[in-house]
N, C-alpha and C positions, 0 to 999 in steps of 0.2 A: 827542741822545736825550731824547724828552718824559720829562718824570715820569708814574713809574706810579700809576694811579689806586685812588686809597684803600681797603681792604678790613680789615673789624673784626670780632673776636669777642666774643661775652660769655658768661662763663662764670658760671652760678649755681647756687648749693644749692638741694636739691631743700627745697621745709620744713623751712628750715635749722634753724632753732631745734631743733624735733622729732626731726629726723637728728642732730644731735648730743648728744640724751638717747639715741637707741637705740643709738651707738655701743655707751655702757655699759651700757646696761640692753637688751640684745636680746630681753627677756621684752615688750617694747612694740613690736617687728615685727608688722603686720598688724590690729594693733587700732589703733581710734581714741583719736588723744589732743591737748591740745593746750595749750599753752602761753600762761600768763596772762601779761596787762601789771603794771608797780609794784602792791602790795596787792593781788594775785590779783585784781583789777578785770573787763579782758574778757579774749577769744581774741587774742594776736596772733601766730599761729605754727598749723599746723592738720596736722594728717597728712593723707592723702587720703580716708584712711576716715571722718575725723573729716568730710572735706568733703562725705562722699558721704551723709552724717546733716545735712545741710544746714546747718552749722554755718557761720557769715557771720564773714571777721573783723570784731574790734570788738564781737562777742557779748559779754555782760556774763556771765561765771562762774553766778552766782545762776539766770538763766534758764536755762542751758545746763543746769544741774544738777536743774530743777524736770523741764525738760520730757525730761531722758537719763536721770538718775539715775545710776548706776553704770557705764553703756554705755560711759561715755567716760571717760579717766584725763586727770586735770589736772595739771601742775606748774608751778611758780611759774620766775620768770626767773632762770637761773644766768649772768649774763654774764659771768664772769668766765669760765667754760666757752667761751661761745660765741665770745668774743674770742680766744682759744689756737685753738681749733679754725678760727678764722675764715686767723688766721697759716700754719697749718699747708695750708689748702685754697687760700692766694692763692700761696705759696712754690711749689705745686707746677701753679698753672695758670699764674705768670709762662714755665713754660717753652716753653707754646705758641707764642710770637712773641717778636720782638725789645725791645715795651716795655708797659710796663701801667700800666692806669687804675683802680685800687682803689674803686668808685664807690658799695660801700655795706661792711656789713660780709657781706653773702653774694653779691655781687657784682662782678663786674672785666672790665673793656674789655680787650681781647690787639689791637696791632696788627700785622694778619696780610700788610701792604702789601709785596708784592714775596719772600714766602715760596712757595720750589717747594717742588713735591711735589703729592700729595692731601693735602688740606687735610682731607677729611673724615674719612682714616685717622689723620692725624694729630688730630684731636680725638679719635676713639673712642679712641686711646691716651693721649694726656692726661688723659682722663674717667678710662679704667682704672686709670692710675696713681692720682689721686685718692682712687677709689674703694677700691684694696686698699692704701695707705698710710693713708689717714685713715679708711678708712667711711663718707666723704658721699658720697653722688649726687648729681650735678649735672647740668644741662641744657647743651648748647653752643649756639647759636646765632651764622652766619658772614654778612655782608650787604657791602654796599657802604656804608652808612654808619651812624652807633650807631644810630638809629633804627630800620634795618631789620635789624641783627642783634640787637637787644633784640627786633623782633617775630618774628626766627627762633628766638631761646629761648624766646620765650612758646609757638610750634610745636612746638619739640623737645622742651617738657616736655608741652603741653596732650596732641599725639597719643601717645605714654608713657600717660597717664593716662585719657586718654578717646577708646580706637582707635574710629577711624572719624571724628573731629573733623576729621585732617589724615590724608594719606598716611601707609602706616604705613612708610615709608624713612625720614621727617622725623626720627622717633620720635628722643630722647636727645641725634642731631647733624641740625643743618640748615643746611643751605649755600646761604640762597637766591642768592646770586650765582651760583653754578652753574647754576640751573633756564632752561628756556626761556624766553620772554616768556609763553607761553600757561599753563605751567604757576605762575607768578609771580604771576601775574594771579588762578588760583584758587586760590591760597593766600590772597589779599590780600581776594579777594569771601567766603571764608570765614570774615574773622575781623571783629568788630564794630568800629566804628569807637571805640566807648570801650575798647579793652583794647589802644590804641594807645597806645604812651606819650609823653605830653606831652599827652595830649589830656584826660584825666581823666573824673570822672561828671558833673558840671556841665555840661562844655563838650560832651563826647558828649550830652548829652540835649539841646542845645538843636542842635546838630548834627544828630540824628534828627529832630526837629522839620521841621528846614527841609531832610527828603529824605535827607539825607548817611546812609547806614547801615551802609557797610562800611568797611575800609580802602580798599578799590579804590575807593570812590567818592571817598575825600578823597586818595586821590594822583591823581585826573583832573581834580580842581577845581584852577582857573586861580591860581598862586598870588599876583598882585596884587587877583584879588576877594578870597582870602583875608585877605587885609591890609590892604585898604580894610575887609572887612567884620566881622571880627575880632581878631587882632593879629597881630605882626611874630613874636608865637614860636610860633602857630600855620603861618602863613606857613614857618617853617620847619620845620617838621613835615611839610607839604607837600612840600618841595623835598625832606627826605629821601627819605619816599619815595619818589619819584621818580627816587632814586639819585644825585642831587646833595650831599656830603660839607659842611654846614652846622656842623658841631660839633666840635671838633680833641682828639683824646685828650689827655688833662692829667697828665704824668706825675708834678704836684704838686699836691694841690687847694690851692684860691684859700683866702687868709686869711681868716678870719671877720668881720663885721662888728663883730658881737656875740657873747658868749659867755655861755649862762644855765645855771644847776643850780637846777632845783625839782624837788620833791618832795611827793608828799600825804604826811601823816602818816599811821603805822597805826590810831592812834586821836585823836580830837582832842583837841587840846592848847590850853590857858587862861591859864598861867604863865610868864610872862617869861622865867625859867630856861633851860626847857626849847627856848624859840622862839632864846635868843642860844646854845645849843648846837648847833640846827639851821642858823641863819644862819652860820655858824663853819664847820660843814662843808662848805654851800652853796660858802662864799668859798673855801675853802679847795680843792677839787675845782677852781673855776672859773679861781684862781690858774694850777693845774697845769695843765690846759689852755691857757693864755694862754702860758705860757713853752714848752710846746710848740712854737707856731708863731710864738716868738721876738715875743712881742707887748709893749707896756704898753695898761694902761686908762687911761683920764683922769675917768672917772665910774664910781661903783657904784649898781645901784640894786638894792634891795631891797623887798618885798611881801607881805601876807599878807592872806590872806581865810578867810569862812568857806563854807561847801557851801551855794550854791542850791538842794541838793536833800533841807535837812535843816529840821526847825525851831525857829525861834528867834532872838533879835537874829542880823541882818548886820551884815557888816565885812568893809570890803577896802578897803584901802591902801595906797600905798607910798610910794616916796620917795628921789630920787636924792642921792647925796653926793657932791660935787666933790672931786676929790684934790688936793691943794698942786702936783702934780707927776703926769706921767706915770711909772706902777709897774707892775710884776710878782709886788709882794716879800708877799709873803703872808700878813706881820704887819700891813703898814697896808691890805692889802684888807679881810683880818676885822676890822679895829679898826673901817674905813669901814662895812660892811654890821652892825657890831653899835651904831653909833652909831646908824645911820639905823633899825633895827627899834625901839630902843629910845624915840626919836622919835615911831614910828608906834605903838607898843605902847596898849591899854587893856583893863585887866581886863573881865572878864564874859561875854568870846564863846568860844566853841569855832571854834577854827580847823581849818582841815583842808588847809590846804595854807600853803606859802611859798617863796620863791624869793632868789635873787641874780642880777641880772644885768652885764656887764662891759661900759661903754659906750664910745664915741667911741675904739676901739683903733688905735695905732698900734706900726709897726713898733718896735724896741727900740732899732736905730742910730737912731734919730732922738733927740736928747738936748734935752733944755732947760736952758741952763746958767743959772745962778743962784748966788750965796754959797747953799755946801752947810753946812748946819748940824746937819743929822742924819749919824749913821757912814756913813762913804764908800759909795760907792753899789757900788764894788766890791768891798768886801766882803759887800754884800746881796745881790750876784750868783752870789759865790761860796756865799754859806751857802745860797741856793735851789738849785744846784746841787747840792749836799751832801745837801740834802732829797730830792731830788727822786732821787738814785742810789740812796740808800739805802731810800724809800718803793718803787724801781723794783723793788731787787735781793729785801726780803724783804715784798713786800707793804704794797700801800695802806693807811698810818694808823701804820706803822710809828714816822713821828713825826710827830707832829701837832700841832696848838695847843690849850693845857691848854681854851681854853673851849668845846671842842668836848665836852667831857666825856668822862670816865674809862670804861672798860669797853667790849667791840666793841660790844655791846647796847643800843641805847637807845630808852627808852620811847615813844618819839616815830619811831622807825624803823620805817620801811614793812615791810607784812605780806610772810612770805613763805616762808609754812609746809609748801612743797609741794618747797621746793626740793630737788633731788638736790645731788649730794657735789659739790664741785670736784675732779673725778678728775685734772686735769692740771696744775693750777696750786697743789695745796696738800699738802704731802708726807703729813699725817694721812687725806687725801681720795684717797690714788692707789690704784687695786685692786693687791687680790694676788691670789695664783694658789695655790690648794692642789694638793697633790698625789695 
């Protein structure tokens, strides 16, 4: 008996961010609104209405507000929201198929390989489910490989939002592996070759250039000219299309190379103090990350510059620190990143951003043995452990390191005065229900 051939879903939030503000606030149904990036900056989250006012992600706040004024509602990023809610919409789409690919925080691969039934009944009731346990709407899309079922959710959501784009059956679920060849075909000559994914804006415009303008054109192109004449991962871009399975669901994502926390400040900051407070937190986030996926660092580096787009002296700098040893442990990463800012420090500039990042990581079995001369290493494993349940169980910062500075509040922390409540994750922040 041959192996049966590969078939995938992808299941995404509809303007996830958005949908998960109007779970609680249902007074923001039907109006435009849209969700800003760190320091209420630009759009990165958009309602439909907001999209239908011509609103581009990446819009900077300031303009959207000269040229809407009041038209449109803004709020600032609650991710601590969007992460509960992100758990709460994946738990309930894992149940589509046998195994899942978590591939963003509003997105997830279902492999649907060798599942009877109607596939299509069986996503509009997954969707359903979703939708009247959690309150997001989501898109499904069903293909023969991630490729073409990420371009079947870009159908299921575009014809939803703009009927007449795509057949209105596609609408919410699409099952191109179901479709004819004929009808495959104009789905594929209807949608632009840049709203392909892997193919981007860059590579779609130089694509339209030389002819290429739909998806149907670049799954007809031969994919070794693809590869002599662009690359190996457009090349495969091609073959998906094509219905060729190039990409294997990852029911674990791949270890980080690197792991960075920056952040712009809310307003700029000049004072040494204040910058090894921020480096402190930086490290200290970037630690918890690292022990996540069972990592050590073997370098830190750390940066800080001021705004090209302000005036005044520049500055930007950084500066890697090499660790005695491969780490996790959270006191000598902030000791590392508050040595090296310090290094890099010189009064006079207004900085507007800084960072930490975690270099050259490896796995944590892998050990360097040496005469230990600092407290056993597993005791630092165990008190990061300790940290880390207990920052899990009552909230991030619950303990932290004294040079991160006292109070949640800090002068130097990003704007973000739009925010709603933490309705799910903070017991002062959960609604009640009058009678």
């Amino acid at each position: 008996m041959g192996r049966l051939p590969p078939l995938f879903a992808l299941v995404d939030g509809n303007n996830f961010y958005v949908s998960c503000e109007r779970v609680f606030r249902p007074d923001l149904r039907g109006i435009p609104v849209v969700v800003l990036s760190n320091n209420d900056g630009c759009a990165v989250a958009r309602s439909n209405e907001a999209k239908a006012l011509g609103i581009k992600m990446g819009a900077p706040w300031f303009k959207i507000r000269e040229l809407l004024g009041d038209q449109v509602v803004a709020l600032s990023s609650n991710y601590a929201l969007y992460a509960d809610m992100s758990d709460r919409m994946m738990t309930l789409a894992a149940g589509l198929g046998p195994a899942q690919e978590i591939y963003s925080i509003d997105e997830s691969f279902i492999d649907l390989t060798g599942v009877p039934g109607d596939l299509v009944d069986r996503a509009r009731r997954t969707r359903e489910r979703i939708l009247t346990w959690t309150g997001l709407p989501t898109g499904i899309g069903i293909g023969r490989t991630k490729t073409l079922a990420k371009l079947a959710n870009h159908v299921a959501k575009t014809a939803e939002r703009k009927p007449g784009s795509y057949p209105a059956d596609l609408a919410q679920v699409c099952n191109l592996a179901a479709l004819p060849a004929s009808d495959l075909d104009a789905v594929l000559a209807a949608t632009a070759v840049g709203d392909i994914w892997g193919v981007g804006r860059r590579i779609g415009a130089k694509l339209v250039e030389g002819g290429i303008l739909t998806a149907l054109d670049l799954a007809r192109m031969d994919p070794a000219v693809i590869r002599n004449g662009w690359s190996v991962v457009l090349e495969r871009t091609v073959r998906e299309l094509q219905g060729i399975s190039c990409v294997d669901l990852e029911d674990l994502p791949p270890a980080k190379k690197e792991i960075a926390c920056t952040r712009s400040f809310g307003r700029p900051v000049s004072e040494l103090p204040e910058l090894i407070e921020a480096v402190s937190t930086h490290a200290s986030r970037a630690a918890e990350k690292l022990r996540m996926q069972a990592g050590h660092a073997c370098k830190v580096l750390v940066f800080a510059h001021t705004s090209p787009h302000r005036p005044g002296p520049s500055f930007s700098r950084s500066m890697v620190v090499p660790l005695r040893r491969p780490t996790s442990h959270t006191p000598l990463l902030v000791e590392a990143a508050v040595r090296g800012i310090t290094r890099i420090y010189e009064p006079g500039y207004q900085l507007i951003k800084c960072g930490v990042m975690l270099l050259e990581l490896q796995p944590a079995s892998r050990v360097q043995h040496e005469l230990d001369l600092d407290e056993p290493g597993e005791d630092k494993a165990r008190l990061m452990t300790a940290l880390d349940t207990l920052n899990d169980r009552y909230g991030r910062g619950t303990l932290k390191m004294a040079s991160t500075g006292a109070g949640p509040k800090k002068a130097w922390g990003m704007k973000h005065e739009r925010r709603t409540p933490e309705y799910t994750t903070r017991w002062a922040d959960v609604p009640t229900a009058r009678a």
